[in-house]
C-alpha positions in Angstrom: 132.4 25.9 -71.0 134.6 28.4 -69.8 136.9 27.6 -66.5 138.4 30.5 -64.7 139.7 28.6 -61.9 139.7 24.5 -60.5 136.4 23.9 -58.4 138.0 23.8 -54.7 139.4 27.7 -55.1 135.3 28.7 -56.4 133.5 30.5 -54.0 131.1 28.1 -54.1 133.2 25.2 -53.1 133.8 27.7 -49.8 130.5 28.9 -48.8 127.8 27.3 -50.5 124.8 29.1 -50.8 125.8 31.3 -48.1 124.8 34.2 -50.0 125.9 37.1 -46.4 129.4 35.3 -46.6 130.0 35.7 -50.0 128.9 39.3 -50.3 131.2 40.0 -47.0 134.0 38.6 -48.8 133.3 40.4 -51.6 133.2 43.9 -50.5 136.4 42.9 -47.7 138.6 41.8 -50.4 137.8 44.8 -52.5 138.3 47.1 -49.2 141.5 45.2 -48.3 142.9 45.7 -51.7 141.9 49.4 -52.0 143.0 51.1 -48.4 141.9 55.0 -48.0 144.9 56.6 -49.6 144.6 60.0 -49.8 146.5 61.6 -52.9 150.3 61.8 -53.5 151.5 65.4 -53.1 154.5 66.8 -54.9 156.4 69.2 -56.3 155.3 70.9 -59.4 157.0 73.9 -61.4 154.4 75.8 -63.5 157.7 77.1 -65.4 158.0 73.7 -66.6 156.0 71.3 -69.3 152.1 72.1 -69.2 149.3 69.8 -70.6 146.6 70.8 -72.9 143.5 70.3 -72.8 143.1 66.4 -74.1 145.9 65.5 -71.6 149.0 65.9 -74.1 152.3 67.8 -72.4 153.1 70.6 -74.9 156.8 70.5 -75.7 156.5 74.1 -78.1 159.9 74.8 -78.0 159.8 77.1 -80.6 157.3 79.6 -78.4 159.7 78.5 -75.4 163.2 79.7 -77.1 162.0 81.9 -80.1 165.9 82.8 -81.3 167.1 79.1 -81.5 169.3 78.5 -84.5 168.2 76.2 -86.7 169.1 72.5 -86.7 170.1 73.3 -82.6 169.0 70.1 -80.3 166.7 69.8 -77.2 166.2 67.1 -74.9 163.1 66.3 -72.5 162.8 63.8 -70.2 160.9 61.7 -67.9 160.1 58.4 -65.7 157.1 56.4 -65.5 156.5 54.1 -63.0 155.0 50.7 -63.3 153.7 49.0 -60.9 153.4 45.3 -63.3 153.8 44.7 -67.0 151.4 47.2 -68.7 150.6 48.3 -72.5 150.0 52.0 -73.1 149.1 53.9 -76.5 150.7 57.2 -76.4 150.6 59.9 -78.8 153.3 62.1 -80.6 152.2 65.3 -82.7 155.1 67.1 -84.2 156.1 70.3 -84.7 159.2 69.4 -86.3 161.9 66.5 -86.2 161.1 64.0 -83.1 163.0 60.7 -82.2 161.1 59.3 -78.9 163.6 56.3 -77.0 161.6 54.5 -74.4 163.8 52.5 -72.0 166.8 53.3 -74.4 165.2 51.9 -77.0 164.0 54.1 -80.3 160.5 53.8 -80.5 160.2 56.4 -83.4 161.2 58.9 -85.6 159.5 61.3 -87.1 158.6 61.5 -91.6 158.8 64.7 -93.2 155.1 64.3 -93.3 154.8 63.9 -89.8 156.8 67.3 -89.5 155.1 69.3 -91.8 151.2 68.4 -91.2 149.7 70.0 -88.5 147.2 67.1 -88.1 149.5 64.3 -88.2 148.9 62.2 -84.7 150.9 59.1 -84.6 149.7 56.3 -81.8 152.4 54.7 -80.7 152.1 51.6 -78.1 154.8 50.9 -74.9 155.4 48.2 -72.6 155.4 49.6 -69.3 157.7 47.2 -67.2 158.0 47.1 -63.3 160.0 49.5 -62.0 161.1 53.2 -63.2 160.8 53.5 -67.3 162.7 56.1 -68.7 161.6 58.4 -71.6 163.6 60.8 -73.7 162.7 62.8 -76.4 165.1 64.0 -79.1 164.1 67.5 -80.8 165.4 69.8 -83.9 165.0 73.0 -84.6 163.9 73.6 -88.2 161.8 76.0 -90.4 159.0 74.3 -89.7 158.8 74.2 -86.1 160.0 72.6 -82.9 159.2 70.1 -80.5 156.0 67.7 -80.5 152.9 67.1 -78.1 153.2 63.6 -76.4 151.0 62.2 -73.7 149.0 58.9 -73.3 145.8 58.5 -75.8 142.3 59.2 -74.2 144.2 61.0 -71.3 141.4 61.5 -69.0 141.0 57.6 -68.7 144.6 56.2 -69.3 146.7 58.6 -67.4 149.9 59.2 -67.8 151.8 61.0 -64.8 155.5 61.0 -65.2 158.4 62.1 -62.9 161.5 64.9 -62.8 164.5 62.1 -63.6 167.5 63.0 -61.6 168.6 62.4 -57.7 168.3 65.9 -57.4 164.7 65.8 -58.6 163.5 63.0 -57.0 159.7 62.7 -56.2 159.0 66.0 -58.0 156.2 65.5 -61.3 157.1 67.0 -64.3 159.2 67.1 -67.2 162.6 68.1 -67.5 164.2 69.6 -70.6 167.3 71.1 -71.9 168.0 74.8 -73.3 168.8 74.4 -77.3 171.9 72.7 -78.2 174.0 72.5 -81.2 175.7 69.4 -80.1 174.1 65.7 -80.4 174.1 64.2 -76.7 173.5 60.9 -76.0 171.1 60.0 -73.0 172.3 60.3 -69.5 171.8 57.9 -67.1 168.1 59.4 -65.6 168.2 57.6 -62.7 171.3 59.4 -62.1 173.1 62.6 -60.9 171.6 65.8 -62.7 175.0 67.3 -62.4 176.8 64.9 -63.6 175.4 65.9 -67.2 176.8 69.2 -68.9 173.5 70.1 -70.4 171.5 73.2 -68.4 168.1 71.3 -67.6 164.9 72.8 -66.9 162.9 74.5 -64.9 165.5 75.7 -62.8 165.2 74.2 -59.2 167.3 76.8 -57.6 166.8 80.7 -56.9 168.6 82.8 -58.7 171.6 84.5 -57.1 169.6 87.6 -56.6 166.7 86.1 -55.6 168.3 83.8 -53.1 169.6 87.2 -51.1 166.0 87.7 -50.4 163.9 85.8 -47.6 161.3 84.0 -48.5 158.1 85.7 -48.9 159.8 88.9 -50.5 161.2 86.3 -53.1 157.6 84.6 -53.4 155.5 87.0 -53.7 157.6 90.5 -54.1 156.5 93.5 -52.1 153.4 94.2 -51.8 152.7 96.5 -49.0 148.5 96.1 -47.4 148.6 92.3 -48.9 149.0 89.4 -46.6 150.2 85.5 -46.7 150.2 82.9 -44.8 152.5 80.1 -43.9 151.8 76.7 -42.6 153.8 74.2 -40.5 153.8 71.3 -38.1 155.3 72.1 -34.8 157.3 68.7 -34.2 156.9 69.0 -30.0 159.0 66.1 -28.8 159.0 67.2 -24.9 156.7 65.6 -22.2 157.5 68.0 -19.0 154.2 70.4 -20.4 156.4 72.9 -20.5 155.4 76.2 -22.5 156.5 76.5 -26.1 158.7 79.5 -26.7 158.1 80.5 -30.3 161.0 83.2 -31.3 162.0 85.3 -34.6 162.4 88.2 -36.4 159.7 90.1 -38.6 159.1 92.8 -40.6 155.4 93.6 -39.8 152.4 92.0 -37.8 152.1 88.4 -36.9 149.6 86.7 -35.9 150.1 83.0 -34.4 147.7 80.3 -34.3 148.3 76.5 -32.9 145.9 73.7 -33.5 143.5 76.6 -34.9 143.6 78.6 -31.3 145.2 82.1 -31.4 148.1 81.7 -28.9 150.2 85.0 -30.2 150.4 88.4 -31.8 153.1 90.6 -32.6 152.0 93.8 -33.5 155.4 95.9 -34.1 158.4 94.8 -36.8 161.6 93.7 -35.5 162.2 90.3 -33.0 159.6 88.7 -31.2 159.5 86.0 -28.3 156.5 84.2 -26.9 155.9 81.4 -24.7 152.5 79.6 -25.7 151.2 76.5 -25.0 151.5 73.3 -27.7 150.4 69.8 -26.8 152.9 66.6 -27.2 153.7 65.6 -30.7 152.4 67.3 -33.9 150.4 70.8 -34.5 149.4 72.3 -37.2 151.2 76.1 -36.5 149.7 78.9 -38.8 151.4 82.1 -39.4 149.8 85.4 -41.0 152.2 87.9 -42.3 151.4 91.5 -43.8 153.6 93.5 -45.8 153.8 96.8 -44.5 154.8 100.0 -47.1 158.1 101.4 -44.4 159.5 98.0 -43.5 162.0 95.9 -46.8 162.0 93.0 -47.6 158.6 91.7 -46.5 159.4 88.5 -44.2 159.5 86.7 -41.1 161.6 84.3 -39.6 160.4 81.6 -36.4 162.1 78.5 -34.4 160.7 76.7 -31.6 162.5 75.6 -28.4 161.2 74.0 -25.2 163.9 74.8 -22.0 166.0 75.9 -24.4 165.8 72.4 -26.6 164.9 73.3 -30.3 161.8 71.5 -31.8 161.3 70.1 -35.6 159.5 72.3 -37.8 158.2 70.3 -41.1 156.1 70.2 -43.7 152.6 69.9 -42.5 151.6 67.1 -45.8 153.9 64.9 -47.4 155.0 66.4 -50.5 157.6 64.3 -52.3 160.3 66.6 -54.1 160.0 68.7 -51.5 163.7 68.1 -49.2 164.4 70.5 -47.0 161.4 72.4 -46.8 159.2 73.2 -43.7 156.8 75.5 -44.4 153.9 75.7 -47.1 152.5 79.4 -48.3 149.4 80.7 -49.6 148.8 84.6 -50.8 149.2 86.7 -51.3 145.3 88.2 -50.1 143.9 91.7 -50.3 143.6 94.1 -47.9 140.3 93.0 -46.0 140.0 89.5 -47.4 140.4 86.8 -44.7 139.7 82.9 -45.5 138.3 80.9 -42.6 140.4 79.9 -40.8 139.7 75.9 -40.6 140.2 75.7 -44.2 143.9 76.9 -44.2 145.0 73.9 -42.6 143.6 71.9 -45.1 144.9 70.4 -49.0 140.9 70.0 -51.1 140.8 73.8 -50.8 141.6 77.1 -53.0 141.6 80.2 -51.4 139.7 83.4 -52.6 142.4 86.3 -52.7 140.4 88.8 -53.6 139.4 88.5 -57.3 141.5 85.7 -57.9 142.1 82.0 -56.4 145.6 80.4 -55.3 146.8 77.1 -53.4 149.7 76.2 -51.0 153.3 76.9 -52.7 157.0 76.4 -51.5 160.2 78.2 -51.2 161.0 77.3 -54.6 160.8 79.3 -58.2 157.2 78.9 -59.4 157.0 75.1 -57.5 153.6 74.6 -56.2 152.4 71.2 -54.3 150.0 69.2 -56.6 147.8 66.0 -56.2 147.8 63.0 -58.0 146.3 59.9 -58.1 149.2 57.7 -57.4 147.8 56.5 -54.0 151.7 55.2 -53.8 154.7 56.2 -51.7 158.3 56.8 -53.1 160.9 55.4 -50.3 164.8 56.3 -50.5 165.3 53.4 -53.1 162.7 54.9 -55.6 160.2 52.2 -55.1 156.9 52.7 -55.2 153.8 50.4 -53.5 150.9 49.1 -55.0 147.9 52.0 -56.6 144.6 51.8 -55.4 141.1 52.7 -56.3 140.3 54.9 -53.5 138.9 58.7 -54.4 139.4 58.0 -58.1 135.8 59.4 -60.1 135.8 57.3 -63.1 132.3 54.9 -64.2 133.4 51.6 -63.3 134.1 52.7 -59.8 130.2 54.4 -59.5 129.2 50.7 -60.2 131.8 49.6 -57.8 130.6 52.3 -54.9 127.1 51.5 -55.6 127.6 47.8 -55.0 129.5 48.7 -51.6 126.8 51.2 -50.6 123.8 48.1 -51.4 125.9 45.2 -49.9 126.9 47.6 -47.0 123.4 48.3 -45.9 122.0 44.7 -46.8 124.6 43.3 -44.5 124.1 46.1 -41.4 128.1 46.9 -42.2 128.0 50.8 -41.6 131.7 50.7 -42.1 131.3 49.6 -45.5 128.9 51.8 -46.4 131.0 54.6 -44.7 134.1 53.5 -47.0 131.7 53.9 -49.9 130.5 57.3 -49.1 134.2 58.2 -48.1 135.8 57.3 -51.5 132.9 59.8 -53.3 133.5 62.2 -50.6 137.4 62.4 -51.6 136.3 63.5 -55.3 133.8 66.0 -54.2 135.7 67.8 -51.4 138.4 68.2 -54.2 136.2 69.6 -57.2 136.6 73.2 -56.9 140.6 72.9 -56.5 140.5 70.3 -59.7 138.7 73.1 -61.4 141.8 75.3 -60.0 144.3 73.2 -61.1 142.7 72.5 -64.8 142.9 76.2 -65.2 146.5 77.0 -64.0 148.1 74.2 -65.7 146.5 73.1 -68.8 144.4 69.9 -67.7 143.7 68.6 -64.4 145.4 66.2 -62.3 142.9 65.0 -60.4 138.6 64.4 -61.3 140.0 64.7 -64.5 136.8 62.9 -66.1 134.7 65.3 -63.9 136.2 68.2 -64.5 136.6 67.7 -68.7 132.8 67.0 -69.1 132.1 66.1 -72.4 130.6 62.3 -72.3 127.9 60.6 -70.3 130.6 58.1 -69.4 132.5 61.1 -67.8 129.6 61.8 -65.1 126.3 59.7 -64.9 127.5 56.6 -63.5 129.6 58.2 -60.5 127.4 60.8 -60.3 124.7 58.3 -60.2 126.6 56.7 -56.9 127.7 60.0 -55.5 123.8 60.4 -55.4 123.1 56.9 -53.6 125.6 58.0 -51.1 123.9 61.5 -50.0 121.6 60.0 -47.7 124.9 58.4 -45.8 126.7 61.7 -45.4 125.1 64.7 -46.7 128.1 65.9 -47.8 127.3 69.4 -49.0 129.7 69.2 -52.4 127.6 66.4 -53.4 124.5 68.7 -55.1 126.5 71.3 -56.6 128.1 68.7 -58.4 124.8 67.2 -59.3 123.5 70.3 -60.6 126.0 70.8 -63.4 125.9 66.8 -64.3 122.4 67.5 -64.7 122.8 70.9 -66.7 125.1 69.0 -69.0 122.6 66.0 -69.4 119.5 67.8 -69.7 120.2 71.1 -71.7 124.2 70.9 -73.2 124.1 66.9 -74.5 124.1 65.9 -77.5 120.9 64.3 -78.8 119.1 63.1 -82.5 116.1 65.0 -83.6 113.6 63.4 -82.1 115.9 63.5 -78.6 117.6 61.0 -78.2 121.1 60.9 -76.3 124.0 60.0 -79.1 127.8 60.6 -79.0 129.1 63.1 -81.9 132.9 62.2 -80.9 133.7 63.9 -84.2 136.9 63.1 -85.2 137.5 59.9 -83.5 136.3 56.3 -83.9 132.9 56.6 -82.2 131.5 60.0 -84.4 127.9 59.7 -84.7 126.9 56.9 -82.7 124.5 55.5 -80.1 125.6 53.1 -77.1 123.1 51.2 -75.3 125.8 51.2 -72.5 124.2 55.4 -72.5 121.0 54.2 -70.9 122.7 53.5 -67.8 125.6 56.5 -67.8 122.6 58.6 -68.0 118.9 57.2 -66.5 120.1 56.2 -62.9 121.9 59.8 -62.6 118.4 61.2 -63.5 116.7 59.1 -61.3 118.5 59.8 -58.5 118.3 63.8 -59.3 114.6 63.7 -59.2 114.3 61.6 -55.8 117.1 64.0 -54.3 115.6 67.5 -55.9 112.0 66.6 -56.8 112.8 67.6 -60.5 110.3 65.5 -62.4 111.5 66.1 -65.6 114.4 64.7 -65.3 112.4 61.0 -64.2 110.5 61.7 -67.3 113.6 62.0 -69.4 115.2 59.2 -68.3 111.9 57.4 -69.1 111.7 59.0 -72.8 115.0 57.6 -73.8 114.1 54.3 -73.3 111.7 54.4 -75.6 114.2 56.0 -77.8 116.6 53.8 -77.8 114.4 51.0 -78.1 113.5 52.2 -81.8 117.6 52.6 -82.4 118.5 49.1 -81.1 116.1 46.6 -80.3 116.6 43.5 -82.2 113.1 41.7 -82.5 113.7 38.4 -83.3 116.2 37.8 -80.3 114.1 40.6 -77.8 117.6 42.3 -76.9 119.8 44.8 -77.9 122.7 45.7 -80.4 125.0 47.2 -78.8 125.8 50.4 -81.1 123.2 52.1 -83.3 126.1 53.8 -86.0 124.8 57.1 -87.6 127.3 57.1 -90.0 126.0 54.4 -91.6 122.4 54.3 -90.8 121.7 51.2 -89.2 122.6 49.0 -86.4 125.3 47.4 -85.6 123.7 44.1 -84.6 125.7 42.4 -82.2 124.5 42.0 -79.1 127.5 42.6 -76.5 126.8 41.0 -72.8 127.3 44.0 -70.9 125.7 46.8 -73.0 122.5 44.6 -72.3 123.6 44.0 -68.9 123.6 47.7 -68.7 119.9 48.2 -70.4 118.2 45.8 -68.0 120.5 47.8 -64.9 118.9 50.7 -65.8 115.2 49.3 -66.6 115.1 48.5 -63.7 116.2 51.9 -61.9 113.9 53.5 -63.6 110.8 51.5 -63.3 111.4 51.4 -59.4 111.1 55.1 -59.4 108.1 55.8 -62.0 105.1 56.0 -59.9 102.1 53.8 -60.9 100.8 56.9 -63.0 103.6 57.7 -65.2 102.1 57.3 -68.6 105.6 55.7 -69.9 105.5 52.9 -67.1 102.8 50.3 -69.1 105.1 51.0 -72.1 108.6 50.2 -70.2 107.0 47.3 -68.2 106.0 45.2 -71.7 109.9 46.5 -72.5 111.6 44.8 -69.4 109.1 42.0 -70.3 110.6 41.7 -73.5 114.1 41.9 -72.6 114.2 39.6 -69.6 111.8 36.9 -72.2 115.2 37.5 -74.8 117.3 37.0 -72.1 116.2 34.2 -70.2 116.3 32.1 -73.3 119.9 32.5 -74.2 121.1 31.6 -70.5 124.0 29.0 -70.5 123.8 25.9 -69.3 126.2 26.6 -66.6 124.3 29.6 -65.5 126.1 32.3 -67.4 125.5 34.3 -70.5 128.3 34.6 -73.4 129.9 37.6 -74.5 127.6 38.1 -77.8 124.1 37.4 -76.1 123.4 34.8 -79.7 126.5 33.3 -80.4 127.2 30.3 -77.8 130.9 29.9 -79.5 131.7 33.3 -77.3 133.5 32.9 -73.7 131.1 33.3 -71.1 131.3 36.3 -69.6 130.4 37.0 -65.7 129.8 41.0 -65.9 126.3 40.8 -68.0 125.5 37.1 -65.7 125.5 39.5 -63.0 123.5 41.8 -64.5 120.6 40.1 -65.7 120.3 38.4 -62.3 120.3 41.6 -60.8 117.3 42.2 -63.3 115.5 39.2 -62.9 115.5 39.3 -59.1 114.0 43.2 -58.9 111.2 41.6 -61.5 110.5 39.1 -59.2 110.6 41.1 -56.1 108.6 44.6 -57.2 106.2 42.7 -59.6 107.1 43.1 -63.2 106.5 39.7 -64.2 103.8 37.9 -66.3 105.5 34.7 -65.4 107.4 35.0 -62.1 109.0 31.5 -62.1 110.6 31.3 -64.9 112.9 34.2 -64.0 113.1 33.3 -60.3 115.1 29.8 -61.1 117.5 32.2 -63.9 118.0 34.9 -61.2 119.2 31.5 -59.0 121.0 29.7 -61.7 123.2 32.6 -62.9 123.8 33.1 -58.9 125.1 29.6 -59.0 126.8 29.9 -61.8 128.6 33.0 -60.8 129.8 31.5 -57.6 130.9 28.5 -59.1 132.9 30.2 -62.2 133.3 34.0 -61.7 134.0 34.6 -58.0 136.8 32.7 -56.2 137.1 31.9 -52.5 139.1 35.0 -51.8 136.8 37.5 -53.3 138.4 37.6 -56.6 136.0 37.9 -59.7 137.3 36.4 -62.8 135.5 36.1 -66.3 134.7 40.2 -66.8 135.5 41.2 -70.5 137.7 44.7 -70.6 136.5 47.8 -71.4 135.1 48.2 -75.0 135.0 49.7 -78.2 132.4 48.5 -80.8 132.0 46.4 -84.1 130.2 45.3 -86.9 131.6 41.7 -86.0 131.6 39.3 -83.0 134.8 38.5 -83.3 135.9 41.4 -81.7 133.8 41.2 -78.9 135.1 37.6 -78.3 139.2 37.7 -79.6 139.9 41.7 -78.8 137.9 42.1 -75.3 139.4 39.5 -73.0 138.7 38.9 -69.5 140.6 40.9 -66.6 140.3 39.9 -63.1 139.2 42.1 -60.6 137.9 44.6 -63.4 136.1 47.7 -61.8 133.3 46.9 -64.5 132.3 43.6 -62.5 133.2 43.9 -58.6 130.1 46.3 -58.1 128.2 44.3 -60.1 128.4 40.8 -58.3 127.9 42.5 -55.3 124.6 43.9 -56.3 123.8 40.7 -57.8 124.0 39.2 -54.9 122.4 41.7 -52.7 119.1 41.1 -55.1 119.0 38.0 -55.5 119.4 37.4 -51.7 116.3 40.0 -51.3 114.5 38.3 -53.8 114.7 34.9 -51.7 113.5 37.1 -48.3 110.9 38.7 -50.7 109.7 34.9 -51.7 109.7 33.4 -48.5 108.3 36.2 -46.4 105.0 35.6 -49.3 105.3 31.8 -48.9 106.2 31.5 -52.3 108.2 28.6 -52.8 110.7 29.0 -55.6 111.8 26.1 -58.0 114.2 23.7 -57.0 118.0 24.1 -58.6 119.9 21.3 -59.5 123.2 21.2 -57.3 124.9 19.0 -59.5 
């Protein structure tokens, strides 16, 4: 039997069968370990390193100096942070010779083959330590190209952000690298003084000499006479008297002056200015819109603040790290006629219509834009960083994860926790369209990156599935546009068999021509949801059809559950039933039977289905309550993810009717409960016993030796909770009808 932790720390031990206790502590811990952190902001240099589209930083050299002599050097180079001891697979593809050191230490070094084949991708794996981790790429110049693609493998999911090394750098993302050298250098110190190296890194962080004689817009934007920009600041007002705020300058056309989004000046002629206006105690947003006229050069203004002749702090109105110095943010330049609205220029989830084109806030710096990531973590003077969380990530583990709070939430009357769960989906949507933005400006995006590079049901139908459940908490009106394309891309652009059914093609990688039964639930739930939001029937009956389908693919008769892969390549199935892509079929069953009205000419077919399962099921329970990690072979570790699960699916049997034999599943639902409380969930909220993410195999062994438990993994907090909401509901559903369940041995 498998022991996560002694008995005293269990859950049980704490609470008993106090089933509102251990669902608060559940969704508290998870809360209290994920706080609503909105994304880091720093300094970017579009001049600099780009990513493609699979997440890889391009280091084409030879595009980027086109004249360098052969067997000439150049160096790039980056941090990582680590938050704890971490294993990474990265990726080098070469355009010519490479030599990759990570924390001083040569990792690799390129073959001639490697050089020479434009398909050559070598995975290499890294230990990620606490702390800064330092990488540095050696490159040659030869016939045959150079530079090399590097980046983290599968980047939408295992992303790799790295940092500008340098003290004069610091907080700013990005690569650095060095024009061609003929000279061998050996690695500074990265950590270090940029200056104190004789190499000329890049992207320059400085004007140029001609530029820097210009003020700011001019040297932004250039002159554009009839265009417009605006700037953005926080007036710092220190002063308590309520005295007026006199706001003085020079400019070289018409201002217009807003504070806290009221209009509180306008300067209509070029030259100096001074107006008193009134600003409340401490911070204000102040907005600025400049034009460029045609008679007055260069195009700029200039504005301080002072209260009885005291100045006051202008600074940057969103912490940008990278950016020193700077107090003002721009965005233009518009055409002549096009005004955005005004509440959405104080703001960071926006882009901004110009006139045929979009932009986004930008500093006094060449080609550095501000950029969001999801670090959730704050760089102090010492280069440390605190711990990441959770919060507005769009990934599938966290849908479960949001759906569980949104359930748990309501079952316990805790509007806050529901409002945490609608929150975190909220901070995906509101930043969608600038995600789109930032995909197209800079090669692939740095945030919703799953979203945004649609190409797998993974990438959408759980989260979507939960940004769904959340609507009728918030409304939030970027929820359905969103919904619209997941559904676009399920319905009409997916990839499906001949006789429909939803497969992966993946070609190219390990998973080419496949079918998951993990697919049922990235997909059915989403279309559930869709139809109960938009009324589109066809999309319930879909999500019906394809469990029909996939029943034909993977449905093993003689244990009545499911392989987990049907592989294409192959032609048959690969016969191991996996814990969780069950757990997952039975999830889903479920969804969709609740929504199929009593009419639906699939529903008699799917009920004898869930039947089925749940009989399969049910008979390979543990004695302690829990299932194994391969459903049929007991020498597995128990896993907690797929216990969950199938109580979650027992317990909506019991409670909406499904059932030939009710009883049966009532004292499972209670038993894996137990179990779960006992082994899988300590007294602080911590879950234990949830297998990793996975690939697939023709053998158990895998399943059971490569897939080991992580605690705390997003694939099993949402999970328990909805466990436990259902099989608490299933007790009020028994007890309201004066059904008396079985007893369960607490021994």
């Amino acid at each position: 039997m498998t022991t996560y932790f002694s008995e005293p720390q269990s859950m049980y031990y704490r609470f008993g069968e106090d089933q509102d206790q251990v669902l608060k502590v559940l969704a508290e811990r998870y809360i209290g370990a994920n706080a609503q952190a909105d994304f880091v902001y720093r300094v970017f240099q579009k001049s600099g390193i780009l990513q493609n589209e699979k997440g890889l930083y391009d280091l084409n050299l030879g595009k980027r100096f086109p004249d360098t002599p052969k067997d000439h050097m150049s160096y790039a180079a980056a941090l990582v942070w680590g938050d704890e001891d971490r294993n990474l697979d990265v990726l080098v593809r070469c355009y010519g010779p490479v030599r990759f050191y990570f924390n001083e230490q040569m990792v690799y070094r390129s073959t001639v083959m490697d050089e020479i084949s434009p398909d050559a991708t070598v995975k290499l794996s890294i230990d990620i330590k606490p702390g800064w981790n330092t990488i540095w790429l050696e490159m040659k110049n030869t016939p045959a190209g150079f530079g090399c693609q590097f980046g983290s493998d599968e980047g939408k999911v295992r992303i790799l952000n790295v940092f500008a090394p340098f003290q004069e750098r610091q907080g700013q993302a990005g690569w650095v690298f060095s024009q061609p050298n003929p000279a061998t250098s050996k690695q500074p110190d990265l950590l270090g003084k940029e200056s104190d190296f004789s190499l000329n890194w890049l992207p320059e962080t400085d004007w140029s000499d001609e530029d820097s004689t210009k003020p700011a817009l001019e040297r932004i934007y250039g002159h554009l006479p009839g265009r417009h920009a605006y700037a953005w600041t926080h007036l710092n007002n220190n002063d308590s008297t309520g005295n007026a705020v006199r706001l003085s300058g020079q400019s070289s056309g018409s201002l217009s002056i807003w504070i806290s989004g009221k209009p509180v000046a306008q300067v209509k002629e070029a030259g100096p200015f001074e107006v008193d206006v009134p600003a409340s105690f401490g911070r204000s947003d102040l907005l600025v819109r400049s034009e460029c006229t045609e008679t007055a050069k260069p195009w700029h203004f200039n504005l301080s603040a002072t209260v009885s002749g005291k100045p006051l702090l202008l600074e940057l109105p969103q912490r940008v790290h990278g950016a020193s110095g700077e107090s003002w943010l721009y965005v233009g330049p518009f055409e002549s006629g096009v005004e955005p609205d005004l509440q959405d220029l104080t703001r960071t989830d926006r882009v901004y219509q110009t006139g045929l084109e979009q932009t986004y806030w930008r500093l006094d710096r060449p080609d550095a834009w501000i950029r969001p990531y999801y670090e959730n973590a704050m760089l102090s003077n010492k280069w440390t960083v605190g711990s990441v969380t959770n919060y507005g990530r769009w990934d599938y583990p966290l849908g479960v994860t949001v759906y569980g709070l949104l359930r748990t939430g309501r079952y316990l009357q805790r509007p806050d926790i529901t409002r945490y769960a609608a929150e975190h989906v909220q901070a995906c949507t509101q930043m969608y369209e600038y995600s789109l933005w930032d995909r197209e400006q800079y090669g692939f995006p740095a945030v919703n990156q799953q979203l945004v590079m649609l190409k797998m049901l993974d990438n959408c139908g759980s989260f979507g599935s939960a940004m769904l459940e959340a609507y009728s908490e918030c409304h939030e009106p970027t929820f359905l546009p969103i919904a619209e394309r997941i559904a676009d891309f399920m319905l009409s652009r997916l990839e499906r068999q001949e006789d429909g059914a939803f497969y992966r093609t993946c070609v190219g990688e390990y998973a080419e021509n496949t079918m998951w039964a993990d697919d049922l639930y990235m997909s059915t739930p989403f279309l559930v949801r869709y139809a109960r939001v938009t009324g589109n029937s066809t999309a319930l009956d879909e999500a019906a059809r394809q469990f029909s389908l996939y029943r034909k693919y993977l449905f093993m008769p003689e244990f009545k559950i499911m392989s987990h892969v049907y592989d294409f390549k192959y032609g048959q199935a690969t016969q191991i039933p996996w814990g969780r892509g069950n757990g997952w079929t039975l999830f889903s069953l479920t969804e969709v039977l609740e929504a199929l009205p009593t009419e639906h000419p699939e529903r008699p077919t799917l009920i004898h289905f869930f039947n089925e399962l749940c009989e399969g099921y049910a008979a390979l329970q543990g004695e302690s309550g829990l299932w194994h990690q391969v459903l049929n072979v007991p020498q597995t570790y128990e896993e907690a993810s797929c216990t969950a699960m199938f109580a979650y699916g027992f317990a909506r049997g019991v409670r909406f009717g499904w059932f030939k034999d009710p009883e049966v599943y009532v004292t499972a639902a209670e038993r894996a409960w137990k179990g779960l409380i006992c082994k899988a969930i300590d007294r602080q909220g911590n879950v234990h016993g949830v297998c990793s993410g996975s690939r697939y195999a023709f053998t158990a062994e895998y399943y059971d030796q490569d897939l080991r438990t992580v605690t705390n993994d997003n694939h099993g907090i949402g999970i328990m909770m909805l466990a436990g909401t259902e099989v608490a509901k299933m007790k009020k559903h028994l007890a309201e009808h004066r059904v008396s369940s079985p007893a369960v041995s607490h021994s």
